[in-house]
N, CA, C and O atoms as a GROMACS GRO file, in nm:
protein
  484
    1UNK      N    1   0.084  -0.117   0.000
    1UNK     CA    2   0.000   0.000   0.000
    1UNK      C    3   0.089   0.123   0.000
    1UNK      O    4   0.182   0.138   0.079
    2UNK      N    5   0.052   0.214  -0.099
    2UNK     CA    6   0.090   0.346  -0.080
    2UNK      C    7   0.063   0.487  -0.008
    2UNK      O    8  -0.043   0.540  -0.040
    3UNK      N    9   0.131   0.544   0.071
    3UNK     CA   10   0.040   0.616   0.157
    3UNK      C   11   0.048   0.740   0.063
    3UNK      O   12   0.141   0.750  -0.018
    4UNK      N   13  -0.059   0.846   0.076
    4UNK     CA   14  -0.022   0.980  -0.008
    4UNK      C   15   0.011   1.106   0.135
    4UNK      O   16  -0.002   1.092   0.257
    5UNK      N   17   0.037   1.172   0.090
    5UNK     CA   18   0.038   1.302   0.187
    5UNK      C   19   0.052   1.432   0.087
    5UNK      O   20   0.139   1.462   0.006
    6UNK      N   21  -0.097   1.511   0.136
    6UNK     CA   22  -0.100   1.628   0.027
    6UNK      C   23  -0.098   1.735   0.154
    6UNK      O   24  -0.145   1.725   0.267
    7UNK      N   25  -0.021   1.846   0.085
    7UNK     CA   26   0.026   1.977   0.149
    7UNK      C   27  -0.073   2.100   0.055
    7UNK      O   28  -0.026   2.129  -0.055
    8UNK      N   29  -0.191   2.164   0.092
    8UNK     CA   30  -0.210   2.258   0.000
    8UNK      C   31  -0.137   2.378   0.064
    8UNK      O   32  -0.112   2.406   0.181
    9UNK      N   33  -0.111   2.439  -0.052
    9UNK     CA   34  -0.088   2.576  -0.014
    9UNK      C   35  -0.148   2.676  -0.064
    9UNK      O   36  -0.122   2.773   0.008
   10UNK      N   37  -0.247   2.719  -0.187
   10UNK     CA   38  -0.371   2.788  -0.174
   10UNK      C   39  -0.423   2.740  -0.289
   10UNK      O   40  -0.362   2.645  -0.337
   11UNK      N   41  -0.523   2.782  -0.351
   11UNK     CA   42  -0.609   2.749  -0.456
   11UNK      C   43  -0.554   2.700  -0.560
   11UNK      O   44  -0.496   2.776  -0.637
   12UNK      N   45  -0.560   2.551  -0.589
   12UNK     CA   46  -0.508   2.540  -0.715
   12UNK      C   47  -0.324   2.463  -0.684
   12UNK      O   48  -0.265   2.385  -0.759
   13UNK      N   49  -0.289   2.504  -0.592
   13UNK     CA   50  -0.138   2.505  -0.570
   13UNK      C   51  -0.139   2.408  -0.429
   13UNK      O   52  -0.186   2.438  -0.319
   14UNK      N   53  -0.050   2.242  -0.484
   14UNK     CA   54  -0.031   2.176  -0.375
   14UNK      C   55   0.030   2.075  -0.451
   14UNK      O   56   0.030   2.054  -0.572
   15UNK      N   57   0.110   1.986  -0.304
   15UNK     CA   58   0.230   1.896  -0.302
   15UNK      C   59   0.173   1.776  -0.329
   15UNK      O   60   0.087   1.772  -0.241
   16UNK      N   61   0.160   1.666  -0.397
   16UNK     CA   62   0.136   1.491  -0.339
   16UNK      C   63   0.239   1.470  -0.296
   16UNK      O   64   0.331   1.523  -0.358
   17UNK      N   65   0.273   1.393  -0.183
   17UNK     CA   66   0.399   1.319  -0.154
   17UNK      C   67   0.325   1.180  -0.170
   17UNK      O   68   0.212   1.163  -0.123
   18UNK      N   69   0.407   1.060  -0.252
   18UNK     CA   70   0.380   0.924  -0.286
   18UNK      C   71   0.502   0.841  -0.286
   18UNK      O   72   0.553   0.792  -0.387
   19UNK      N   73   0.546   0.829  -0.161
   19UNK     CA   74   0.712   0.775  -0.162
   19UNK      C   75   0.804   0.874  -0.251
   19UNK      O   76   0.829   0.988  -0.211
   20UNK      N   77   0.852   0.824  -0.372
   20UNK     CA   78   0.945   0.974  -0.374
   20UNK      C   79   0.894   1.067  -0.507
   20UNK      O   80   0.980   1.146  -0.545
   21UNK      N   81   0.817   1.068  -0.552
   21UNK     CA   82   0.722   1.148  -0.631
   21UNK      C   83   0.669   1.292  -0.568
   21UNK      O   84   0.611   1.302  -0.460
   22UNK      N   85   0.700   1.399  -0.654
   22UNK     CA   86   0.678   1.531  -0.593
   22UNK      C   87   0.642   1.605  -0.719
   22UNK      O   88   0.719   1.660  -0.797
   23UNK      N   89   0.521   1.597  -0.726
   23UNK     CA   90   0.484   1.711  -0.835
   23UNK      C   91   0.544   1.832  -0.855
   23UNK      O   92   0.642   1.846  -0.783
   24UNK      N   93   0.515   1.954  -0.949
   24UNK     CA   94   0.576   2.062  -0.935
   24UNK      C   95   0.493   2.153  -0.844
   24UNK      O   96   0.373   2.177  -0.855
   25UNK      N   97   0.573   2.195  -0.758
   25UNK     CA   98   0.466   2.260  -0.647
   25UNK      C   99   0.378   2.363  -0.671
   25UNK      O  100   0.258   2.354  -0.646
   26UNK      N  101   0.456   2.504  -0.738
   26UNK     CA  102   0.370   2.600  -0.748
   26UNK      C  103   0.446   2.672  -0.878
   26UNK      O  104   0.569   2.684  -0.875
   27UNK      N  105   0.377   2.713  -0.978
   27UNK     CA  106   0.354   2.826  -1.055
   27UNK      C  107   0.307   2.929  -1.030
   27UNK      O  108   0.190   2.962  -1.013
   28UNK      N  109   0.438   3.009  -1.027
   28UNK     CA  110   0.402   3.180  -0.969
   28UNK      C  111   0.373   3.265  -1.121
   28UNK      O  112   0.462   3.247  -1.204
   29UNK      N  113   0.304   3.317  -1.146
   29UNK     CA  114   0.214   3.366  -1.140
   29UNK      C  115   0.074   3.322  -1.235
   29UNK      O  116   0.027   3.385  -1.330
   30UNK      N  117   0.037   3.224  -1.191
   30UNK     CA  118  -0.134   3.203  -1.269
   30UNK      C  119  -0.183   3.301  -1.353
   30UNK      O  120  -0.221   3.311  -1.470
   31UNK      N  121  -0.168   3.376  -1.243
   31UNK     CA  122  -0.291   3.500  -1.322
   31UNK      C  123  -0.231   3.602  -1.402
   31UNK      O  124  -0.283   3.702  -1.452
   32UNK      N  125  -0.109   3.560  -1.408
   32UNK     CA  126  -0.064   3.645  -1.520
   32UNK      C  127  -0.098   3.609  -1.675
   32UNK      O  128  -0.092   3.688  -1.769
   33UNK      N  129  -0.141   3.448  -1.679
   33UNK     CA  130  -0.172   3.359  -1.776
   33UNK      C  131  -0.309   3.435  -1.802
   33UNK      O  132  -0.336   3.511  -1.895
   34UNK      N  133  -0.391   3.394  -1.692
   34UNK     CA  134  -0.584   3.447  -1.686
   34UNK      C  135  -0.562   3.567  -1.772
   34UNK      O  136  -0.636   3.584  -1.869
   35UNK      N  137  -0.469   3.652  -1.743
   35UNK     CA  138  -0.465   3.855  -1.784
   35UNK      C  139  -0.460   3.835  -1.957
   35UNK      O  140  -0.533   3.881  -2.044
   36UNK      N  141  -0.330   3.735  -1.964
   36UNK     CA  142  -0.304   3.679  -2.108
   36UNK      C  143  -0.403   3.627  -2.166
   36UNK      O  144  -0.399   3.642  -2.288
   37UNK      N  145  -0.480   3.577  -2.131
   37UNK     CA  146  -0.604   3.492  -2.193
   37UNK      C  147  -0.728   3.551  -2.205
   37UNK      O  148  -0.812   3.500  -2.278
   38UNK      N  149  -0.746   3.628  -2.157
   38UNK     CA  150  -0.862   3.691  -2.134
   38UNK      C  151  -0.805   3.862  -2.251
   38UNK      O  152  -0.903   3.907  -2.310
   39UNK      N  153  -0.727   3.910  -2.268
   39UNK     CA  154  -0.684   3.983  -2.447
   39UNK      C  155  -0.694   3.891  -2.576
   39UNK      O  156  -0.760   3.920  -2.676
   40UNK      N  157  -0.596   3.741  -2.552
   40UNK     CA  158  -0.598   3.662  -2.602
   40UNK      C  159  -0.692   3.529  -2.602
   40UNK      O  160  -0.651   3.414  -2.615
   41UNK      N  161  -0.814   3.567  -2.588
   41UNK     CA  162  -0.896   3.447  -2.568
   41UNK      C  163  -0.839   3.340  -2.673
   41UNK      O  164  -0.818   3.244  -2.598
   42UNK      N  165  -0.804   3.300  -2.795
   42UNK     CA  166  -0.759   3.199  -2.850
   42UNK      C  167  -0.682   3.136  -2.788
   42UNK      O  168  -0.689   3.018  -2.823
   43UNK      N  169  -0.570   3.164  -2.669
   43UNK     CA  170  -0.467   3.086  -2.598
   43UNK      C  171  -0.502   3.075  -2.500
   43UNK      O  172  -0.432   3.060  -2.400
   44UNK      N  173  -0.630   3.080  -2.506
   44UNK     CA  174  -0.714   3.014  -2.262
   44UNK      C  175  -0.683   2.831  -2.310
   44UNK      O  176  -0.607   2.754  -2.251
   45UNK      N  177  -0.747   2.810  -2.401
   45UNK     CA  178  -0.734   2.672  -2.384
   45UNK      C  179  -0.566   2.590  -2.345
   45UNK      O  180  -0.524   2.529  -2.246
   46UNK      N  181  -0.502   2.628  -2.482
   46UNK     CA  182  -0.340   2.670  -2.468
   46UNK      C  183  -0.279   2.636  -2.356
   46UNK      O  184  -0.212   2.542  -2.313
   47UNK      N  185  -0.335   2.777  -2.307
   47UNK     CA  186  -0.217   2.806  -2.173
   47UNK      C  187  -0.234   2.749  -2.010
   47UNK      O  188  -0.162   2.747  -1.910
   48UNK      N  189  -0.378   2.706  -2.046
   48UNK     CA  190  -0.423   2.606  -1.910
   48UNK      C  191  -0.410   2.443  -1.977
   48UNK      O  192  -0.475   2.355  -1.922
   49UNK      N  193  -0.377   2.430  -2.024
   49UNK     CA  194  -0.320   2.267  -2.066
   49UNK      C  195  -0.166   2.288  -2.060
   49UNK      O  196  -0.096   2.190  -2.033
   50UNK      N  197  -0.116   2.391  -2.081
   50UNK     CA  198  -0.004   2.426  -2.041
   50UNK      C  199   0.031   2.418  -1.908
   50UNK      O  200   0.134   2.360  -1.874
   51UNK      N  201  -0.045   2.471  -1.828
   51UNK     CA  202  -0.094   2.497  -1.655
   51UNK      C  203  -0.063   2.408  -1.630
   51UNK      O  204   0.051   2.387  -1.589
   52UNK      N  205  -0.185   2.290  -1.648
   52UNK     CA  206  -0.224   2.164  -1.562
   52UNK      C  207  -0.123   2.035  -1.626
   52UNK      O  208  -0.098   1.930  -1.567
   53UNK      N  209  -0.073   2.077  -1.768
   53UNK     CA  210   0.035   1.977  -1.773
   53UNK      C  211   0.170   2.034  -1.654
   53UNK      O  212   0.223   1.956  -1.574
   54UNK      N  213   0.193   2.120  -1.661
   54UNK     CA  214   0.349   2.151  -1.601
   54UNK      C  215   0.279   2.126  -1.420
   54UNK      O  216   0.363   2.065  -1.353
   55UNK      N  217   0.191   2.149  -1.363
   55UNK     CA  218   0.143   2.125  -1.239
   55UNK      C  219   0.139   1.971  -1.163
   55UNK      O  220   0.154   1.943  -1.044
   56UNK      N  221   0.112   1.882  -1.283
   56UNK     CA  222   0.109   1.708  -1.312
   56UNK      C  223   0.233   1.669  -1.326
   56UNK      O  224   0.263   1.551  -1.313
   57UNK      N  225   0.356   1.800  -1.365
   57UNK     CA  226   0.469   1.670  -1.397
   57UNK      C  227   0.526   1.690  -1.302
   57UNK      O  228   0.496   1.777  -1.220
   58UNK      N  229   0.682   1.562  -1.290
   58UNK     CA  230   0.770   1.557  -1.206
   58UNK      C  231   0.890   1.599  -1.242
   58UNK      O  232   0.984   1.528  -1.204
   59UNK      N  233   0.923   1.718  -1.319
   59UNK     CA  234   1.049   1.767  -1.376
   59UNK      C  235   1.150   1.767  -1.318
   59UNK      O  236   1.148   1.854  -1.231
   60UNK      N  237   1.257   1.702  -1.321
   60UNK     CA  238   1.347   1.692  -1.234
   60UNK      C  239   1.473   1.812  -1.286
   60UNK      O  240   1.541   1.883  -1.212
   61UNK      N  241   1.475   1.806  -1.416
   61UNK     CA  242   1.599   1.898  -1.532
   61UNK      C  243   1.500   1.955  -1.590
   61UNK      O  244   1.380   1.956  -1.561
   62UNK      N  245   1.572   2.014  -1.696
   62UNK     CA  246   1.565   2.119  -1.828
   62UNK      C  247   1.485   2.004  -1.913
   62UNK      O  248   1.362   2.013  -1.918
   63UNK      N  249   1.547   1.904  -1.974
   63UNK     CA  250   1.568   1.775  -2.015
   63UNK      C  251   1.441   1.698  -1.991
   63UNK      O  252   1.348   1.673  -2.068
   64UNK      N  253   1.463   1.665  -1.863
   64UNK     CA  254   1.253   1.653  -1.849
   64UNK      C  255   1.176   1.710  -1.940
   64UNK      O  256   1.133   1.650  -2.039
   65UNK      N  257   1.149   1.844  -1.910
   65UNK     CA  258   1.061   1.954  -1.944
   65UNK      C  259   1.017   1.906  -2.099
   65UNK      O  260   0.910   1.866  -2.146
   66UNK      N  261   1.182   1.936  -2.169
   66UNK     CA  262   1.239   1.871  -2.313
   66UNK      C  263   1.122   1.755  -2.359
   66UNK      O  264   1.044   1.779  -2.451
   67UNK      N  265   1.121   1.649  -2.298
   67UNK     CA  266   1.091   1.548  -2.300
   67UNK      C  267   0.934   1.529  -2.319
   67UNK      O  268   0.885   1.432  -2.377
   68UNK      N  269   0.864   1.632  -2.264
   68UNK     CA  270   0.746   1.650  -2.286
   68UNK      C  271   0.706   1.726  -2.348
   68UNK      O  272   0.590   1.705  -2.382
   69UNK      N  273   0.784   1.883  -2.411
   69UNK     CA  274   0.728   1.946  -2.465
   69UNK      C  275   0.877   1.959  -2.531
   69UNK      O  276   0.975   2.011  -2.478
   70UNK      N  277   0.868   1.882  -2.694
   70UNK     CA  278   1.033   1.904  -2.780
   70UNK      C  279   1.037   1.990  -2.797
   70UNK      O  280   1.153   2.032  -2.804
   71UNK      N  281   0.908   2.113  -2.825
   71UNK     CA  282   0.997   2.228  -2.921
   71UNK      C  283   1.051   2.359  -2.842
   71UNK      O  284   1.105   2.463  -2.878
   72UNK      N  285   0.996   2.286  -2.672
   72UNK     CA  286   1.045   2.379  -2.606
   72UNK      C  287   1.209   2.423  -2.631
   72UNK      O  288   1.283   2.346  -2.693
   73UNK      N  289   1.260   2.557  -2.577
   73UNK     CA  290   1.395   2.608  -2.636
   73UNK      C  291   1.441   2.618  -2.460
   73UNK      O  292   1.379   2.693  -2.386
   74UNK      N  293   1.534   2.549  -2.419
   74UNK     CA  294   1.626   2.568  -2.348
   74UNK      C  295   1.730   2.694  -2.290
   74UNK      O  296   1.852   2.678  -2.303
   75UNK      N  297   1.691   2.784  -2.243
   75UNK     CA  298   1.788   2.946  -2.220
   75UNK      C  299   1.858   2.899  -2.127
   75UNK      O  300   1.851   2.790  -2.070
   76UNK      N  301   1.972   3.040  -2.104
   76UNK     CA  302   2.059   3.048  -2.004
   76UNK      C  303   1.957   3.100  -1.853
   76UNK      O  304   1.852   3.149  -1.896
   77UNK      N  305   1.959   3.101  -1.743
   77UNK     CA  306   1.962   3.108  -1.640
   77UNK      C  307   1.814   3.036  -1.568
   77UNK      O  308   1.731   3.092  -1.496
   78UNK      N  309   1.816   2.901  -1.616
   78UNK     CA  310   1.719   2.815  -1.546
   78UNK      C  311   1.598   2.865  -1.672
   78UNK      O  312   1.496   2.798  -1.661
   79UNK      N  313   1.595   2.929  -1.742
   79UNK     CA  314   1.461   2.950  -1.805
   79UNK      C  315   1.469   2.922  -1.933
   79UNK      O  316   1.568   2.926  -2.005
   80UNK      N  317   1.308   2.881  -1.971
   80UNK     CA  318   1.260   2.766  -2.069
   80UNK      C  319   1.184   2.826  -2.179
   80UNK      O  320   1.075   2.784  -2.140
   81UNK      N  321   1.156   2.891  -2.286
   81UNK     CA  322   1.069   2.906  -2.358
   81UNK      C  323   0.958   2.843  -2.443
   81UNK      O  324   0.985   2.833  -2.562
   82UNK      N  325   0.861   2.807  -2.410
   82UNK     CA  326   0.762   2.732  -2.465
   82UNK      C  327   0.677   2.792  -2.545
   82UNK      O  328   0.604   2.886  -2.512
   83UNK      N  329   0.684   2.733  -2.671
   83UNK     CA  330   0.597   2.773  -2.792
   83UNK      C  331   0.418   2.731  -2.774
   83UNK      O  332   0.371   2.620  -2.750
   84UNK      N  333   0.332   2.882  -2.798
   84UNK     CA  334   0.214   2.811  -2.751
   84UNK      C  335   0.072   2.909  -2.884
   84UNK      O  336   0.050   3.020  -2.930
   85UNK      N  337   0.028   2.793  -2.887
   85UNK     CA  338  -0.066   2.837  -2.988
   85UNK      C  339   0.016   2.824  -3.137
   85UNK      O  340   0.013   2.913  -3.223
   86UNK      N  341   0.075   2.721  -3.148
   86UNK     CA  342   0.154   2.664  -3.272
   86UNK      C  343   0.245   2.801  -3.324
   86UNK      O  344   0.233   2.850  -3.436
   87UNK      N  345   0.345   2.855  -3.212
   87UNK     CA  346   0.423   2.900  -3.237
   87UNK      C  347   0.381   3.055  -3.208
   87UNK      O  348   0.476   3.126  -3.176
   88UNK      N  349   0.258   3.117  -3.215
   88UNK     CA  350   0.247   3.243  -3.271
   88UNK      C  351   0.250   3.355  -3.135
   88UNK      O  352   0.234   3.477  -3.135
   89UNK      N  353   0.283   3.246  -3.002
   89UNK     CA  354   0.257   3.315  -2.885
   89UNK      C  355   0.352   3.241  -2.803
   89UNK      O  356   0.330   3.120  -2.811
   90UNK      N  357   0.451   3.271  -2.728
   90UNK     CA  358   0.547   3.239  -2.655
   90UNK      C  359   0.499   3.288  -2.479
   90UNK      O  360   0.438   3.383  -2.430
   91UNK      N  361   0.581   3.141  -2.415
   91UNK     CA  362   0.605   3.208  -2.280
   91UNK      C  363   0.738   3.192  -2.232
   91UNK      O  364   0.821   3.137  -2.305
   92UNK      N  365   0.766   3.230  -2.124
   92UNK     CA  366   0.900   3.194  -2.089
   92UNK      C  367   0.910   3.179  -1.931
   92UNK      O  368   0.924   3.264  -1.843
   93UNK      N  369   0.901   3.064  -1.929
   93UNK     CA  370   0.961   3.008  -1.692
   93UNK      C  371   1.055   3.026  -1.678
   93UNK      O  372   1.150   3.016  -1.756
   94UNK      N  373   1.047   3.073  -1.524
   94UNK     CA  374   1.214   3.013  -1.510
   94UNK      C  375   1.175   2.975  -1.368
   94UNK      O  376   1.107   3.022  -1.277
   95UNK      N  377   1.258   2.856  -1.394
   95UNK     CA  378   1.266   2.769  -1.317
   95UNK      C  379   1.321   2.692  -1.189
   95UNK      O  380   1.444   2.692  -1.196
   96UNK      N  381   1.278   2.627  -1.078
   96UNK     CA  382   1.330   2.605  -0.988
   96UNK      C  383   1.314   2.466  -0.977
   96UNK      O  384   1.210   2.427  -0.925
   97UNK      N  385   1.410   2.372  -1.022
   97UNK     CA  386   1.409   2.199  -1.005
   97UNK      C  387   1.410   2.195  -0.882
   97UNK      O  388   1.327   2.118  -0.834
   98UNK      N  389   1.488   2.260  -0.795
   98UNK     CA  390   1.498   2.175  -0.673
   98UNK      C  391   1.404   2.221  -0.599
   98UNK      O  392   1.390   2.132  -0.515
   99UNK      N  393   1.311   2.326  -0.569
   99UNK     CA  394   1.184   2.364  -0.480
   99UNK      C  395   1.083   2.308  -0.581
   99UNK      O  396   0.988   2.246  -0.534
  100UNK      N  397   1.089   2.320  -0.679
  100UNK     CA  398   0.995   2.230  -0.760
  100UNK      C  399   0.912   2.365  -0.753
  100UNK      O  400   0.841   2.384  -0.654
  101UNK      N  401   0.920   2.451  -0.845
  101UNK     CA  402   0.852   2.576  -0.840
  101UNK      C  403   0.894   2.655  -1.003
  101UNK      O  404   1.005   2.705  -1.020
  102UNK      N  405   0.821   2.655  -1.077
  102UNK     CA  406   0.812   2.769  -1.208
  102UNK      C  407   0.726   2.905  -1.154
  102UNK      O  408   0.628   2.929  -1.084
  103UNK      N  409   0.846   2.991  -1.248
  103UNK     CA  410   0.812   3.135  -1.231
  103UNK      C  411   0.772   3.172  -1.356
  103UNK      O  412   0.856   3.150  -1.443
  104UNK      N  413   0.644   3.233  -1.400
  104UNK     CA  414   0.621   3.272  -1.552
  104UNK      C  415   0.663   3.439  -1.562
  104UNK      O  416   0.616   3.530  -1.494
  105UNK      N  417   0.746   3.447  -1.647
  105UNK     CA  418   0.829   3.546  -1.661
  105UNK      C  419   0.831   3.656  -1.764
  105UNK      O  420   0.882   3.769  -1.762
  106UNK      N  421   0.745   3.577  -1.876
  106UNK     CA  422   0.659   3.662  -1.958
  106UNK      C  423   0.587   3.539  -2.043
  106UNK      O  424   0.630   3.427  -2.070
  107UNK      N  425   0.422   3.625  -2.084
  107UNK     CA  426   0.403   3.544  -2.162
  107UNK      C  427   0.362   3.664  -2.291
  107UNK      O  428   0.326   3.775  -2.254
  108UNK      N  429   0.370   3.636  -2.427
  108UNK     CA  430   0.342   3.726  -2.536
  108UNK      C  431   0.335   3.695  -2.654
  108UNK      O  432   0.396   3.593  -2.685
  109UNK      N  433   0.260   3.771  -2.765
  109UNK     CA  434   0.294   3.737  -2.939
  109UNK      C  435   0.429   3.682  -2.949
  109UNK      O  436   0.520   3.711  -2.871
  110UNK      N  437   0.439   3.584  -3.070
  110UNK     CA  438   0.606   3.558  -3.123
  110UNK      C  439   0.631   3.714  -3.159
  110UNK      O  440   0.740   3.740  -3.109
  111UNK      N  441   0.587   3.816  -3.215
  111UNK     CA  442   0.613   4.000  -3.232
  111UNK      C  443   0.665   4.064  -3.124
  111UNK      O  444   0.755   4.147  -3.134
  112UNK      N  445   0.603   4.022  -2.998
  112UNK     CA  446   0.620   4.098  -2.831
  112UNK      C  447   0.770   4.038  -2.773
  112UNK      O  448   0.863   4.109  -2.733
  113UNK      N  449   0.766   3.841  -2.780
  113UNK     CA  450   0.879   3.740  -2.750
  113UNK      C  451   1.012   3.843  -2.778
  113UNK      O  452   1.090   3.888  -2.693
  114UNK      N  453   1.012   3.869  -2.962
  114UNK     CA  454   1.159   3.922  -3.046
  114UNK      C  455   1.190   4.020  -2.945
  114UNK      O  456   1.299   4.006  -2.890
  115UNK      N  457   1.100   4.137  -2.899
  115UNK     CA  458   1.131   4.280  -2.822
  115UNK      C  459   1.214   4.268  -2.731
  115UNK      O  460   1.278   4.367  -2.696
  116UNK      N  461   1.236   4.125  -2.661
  116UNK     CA  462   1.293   4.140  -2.494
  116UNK      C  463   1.360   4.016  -2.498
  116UNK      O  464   1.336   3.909  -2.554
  117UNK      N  465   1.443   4.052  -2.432
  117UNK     CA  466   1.598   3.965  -2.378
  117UNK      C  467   1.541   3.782  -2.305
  117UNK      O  468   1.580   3.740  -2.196
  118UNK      N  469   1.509   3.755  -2.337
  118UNK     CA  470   1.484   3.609  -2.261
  118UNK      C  471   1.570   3.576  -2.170
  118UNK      O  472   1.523   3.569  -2.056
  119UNK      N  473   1.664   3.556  -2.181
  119UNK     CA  474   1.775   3.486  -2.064
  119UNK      C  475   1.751   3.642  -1.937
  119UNK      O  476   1.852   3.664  -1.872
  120UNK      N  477   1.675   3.702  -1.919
  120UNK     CA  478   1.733   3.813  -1.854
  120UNK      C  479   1.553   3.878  -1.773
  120UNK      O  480   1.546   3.928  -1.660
  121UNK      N  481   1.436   3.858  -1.865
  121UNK     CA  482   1.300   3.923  -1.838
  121UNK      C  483   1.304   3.798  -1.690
  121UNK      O  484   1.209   3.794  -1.611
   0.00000   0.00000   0.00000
């Protein structure tokens, strides 16, 4: 038998512990997605399958991430760019493997993405 042990920490945002399985804990900022989606209603669907996939996994690396989403692009300082809405809208995490915590750092048009420094927003 497996025992579980869940930790919430507020709406939406919480731990399973299942022997050594640790979801990703929290994505800071949600609602920066909602703000995005709600100009961009075409990327609500998008960016909450985006959500609830990265919330479900157990990313341990970069490489993980990779692994589930190929065309994601790999940056310098922990952060990830993920192509969303077949390219025409980008976001960019950055990331914390070992608290098990993504930070969304911008999300925007591939037009808005070109404007700003990725390794650095």
């Amino acid at each position: 038998m497996i025992k579980f042990s869940i930790k919430v920490l507020d709406m939406g945002t919480f731990i399973i512990f299942a022997g050594r399985f640790v979801r990703m804990e929290r994505i800071v900022a949600k609602s920066t997605l909602r703000i995005y989606w709600e100009k961009h209603p075409e990327t609500e669907q998008y960016l909450k399958t985006w959500y609830d996939t990265a919330m479900s996994s157990n990313w341990k690396t970069p490489n993980d991430v990779i692994k589930t989403y190929a065309t994601a692009s790999i940056l310098k300082n922990s952060r990830i760019v993920f192509n969303i809405k077949g390219n025409a809208h980008r976001l960019i995490a950055k990331f914390n493997f070992e608290k098990q915590w993504i930070f969304i750092r911008f999300v925007g048009t591939h037009a808005e993405y070109d404007k700003v420094d990725a390794n650095t927003i």
